[in-house]
C-alpha positions as CSV (number, residue, x, y, z in Angstrom):
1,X,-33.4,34.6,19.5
2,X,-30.5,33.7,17.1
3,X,-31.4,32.8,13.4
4,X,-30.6,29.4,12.5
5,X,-27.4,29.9,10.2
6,X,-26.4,32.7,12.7
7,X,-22.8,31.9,14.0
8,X,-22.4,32.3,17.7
9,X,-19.2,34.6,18.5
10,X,-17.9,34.6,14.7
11,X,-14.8,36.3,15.5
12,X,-13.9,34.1,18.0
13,X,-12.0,30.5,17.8
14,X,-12.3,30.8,14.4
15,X,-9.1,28.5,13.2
16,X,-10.4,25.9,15.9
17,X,-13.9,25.9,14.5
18,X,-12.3,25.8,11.1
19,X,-10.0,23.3,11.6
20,X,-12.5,21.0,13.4
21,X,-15.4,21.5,10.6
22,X,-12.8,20.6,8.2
23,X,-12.0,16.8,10.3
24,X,-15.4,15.9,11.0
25,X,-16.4,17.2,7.0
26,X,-13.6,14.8,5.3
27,X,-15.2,12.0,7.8
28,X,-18.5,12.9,6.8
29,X,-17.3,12.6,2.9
30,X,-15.2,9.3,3.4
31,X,-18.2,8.2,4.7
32,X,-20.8,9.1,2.6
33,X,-18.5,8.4,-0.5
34,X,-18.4,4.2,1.8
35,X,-22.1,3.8,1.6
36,X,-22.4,5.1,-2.1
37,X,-20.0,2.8,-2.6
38,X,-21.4,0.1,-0.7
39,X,-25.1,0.6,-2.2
40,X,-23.8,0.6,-5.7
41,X,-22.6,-3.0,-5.1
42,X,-25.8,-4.3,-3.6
43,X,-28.2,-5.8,-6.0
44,X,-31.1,-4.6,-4.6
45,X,-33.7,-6.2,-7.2
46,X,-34.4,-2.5,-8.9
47,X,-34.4,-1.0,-12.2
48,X,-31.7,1.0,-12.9
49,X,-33.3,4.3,-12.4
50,X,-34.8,3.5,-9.1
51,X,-30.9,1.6,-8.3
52,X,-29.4,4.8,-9.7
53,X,-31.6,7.1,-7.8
54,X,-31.3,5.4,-4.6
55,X,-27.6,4.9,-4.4
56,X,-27.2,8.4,-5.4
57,X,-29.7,10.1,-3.2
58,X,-29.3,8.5,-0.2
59,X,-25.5,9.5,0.6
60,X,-26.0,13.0,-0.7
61,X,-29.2,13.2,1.6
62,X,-27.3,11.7,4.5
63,X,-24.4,14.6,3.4
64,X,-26.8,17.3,3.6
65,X,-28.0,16.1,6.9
66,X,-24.6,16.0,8.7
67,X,-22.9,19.0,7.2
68,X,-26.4,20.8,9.1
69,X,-25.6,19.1,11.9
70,X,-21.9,19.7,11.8
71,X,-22.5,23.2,11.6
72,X,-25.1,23.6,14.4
73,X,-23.0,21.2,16.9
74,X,-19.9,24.1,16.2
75,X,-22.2,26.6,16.8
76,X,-23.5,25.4,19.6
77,X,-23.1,27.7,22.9
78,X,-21.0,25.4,24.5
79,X,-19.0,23.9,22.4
80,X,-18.3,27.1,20.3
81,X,-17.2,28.6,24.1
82,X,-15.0,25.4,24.3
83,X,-13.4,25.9,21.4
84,X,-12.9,29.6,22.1
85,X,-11.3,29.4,25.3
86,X,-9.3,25.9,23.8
87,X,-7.6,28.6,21.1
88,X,-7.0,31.2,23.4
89,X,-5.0,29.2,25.9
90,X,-3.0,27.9,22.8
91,X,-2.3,31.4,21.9
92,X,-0.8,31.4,25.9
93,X,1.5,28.1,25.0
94,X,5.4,28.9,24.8
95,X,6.7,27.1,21.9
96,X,10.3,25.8,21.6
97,X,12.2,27.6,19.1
98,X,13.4,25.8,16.1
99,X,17.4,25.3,17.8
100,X,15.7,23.7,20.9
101,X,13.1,21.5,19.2
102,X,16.8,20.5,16.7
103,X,18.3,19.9,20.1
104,X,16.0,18.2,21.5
105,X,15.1,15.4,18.7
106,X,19.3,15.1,18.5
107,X,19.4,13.7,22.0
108,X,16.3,11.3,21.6
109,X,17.5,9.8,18.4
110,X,21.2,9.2,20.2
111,X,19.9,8.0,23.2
112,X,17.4,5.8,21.1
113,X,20.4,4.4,18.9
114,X,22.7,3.8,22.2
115,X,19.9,1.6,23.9
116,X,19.5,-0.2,20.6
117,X,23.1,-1.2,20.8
118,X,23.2,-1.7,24.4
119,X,19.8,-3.7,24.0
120,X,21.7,-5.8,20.7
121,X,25.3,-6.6,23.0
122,X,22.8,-7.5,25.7
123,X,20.9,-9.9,23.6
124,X,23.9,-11.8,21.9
125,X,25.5,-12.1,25.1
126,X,22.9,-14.3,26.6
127,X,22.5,-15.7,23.6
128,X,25.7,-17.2,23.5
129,X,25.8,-18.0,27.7
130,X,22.2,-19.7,27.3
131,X,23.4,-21.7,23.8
132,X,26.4,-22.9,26.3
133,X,24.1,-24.1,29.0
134,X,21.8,-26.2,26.6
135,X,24.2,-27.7,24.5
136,X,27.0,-28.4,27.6
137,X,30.1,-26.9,26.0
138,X,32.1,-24.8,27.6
139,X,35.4,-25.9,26.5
């Protein structure tokens, strides 16, 4: 049976497990950091110890509790197994090298700027043939 804090395959998926800890930890703050935020603002009727206390406690308790969570959910069999087989077929991905990816992002913003243009002429065209046909003038 595994201990509690034990981490299931440690050597494995590690930047994935990292990297994923790390998202759902700056939610977990932004959050936390909300409803101290939030309870600080309510008037709740206290004395300012028991206010203080409460609007303290609460999101740091709530903290503790999901930062457990966080790190039995990545440790869990399978979605620690997930994550492992995630970053090994990433390590199998054949990147572009830099001159391709250069290449690449040259042709999309050309072909971008040409449609724009060719969208623009397009548009002023019927503009002009549609202001002809309400107003009546041709000559």
């Amino acid at each position: 049976m595994r201990n509690v804090f034990s981490i299931y395959k440690s050597g494995q998926g590690k930047y994935t497990r990292i990297c994923s800890a790390l998202g759902f930890g700056l939610i977990v703050v932004i959050g936390c950091y909300r409803l101290y935020d939030t309870l600080r603002m309510l008037d709740l009727g206290l004395d300012q110890r028991t206010r203080l206390w409460i609007t303290i406690m609460i999101p740091a308790a709530l903290f503790i509790i999901l930062t457990f969570l966080l790190f039995r959910l990545i440790n869990k069999q399978s979605i620690a197994d997930f994550m492992i087989a995630g970053e090994g077929e990433m390590k199998k991905v054949s990147w572009s090298s830099r001159k391709e990816i250069f290449a690449s992002t040259l042709i999309v913003i050309i072909v971008v700027i040409l449609m724009a243009v060719l969208l623009g002429v397009s548009d002023l065209f019927f503009q002009v043939i549609f202001r002809k046909i309400i107003i009546g003038s041709w000559a």
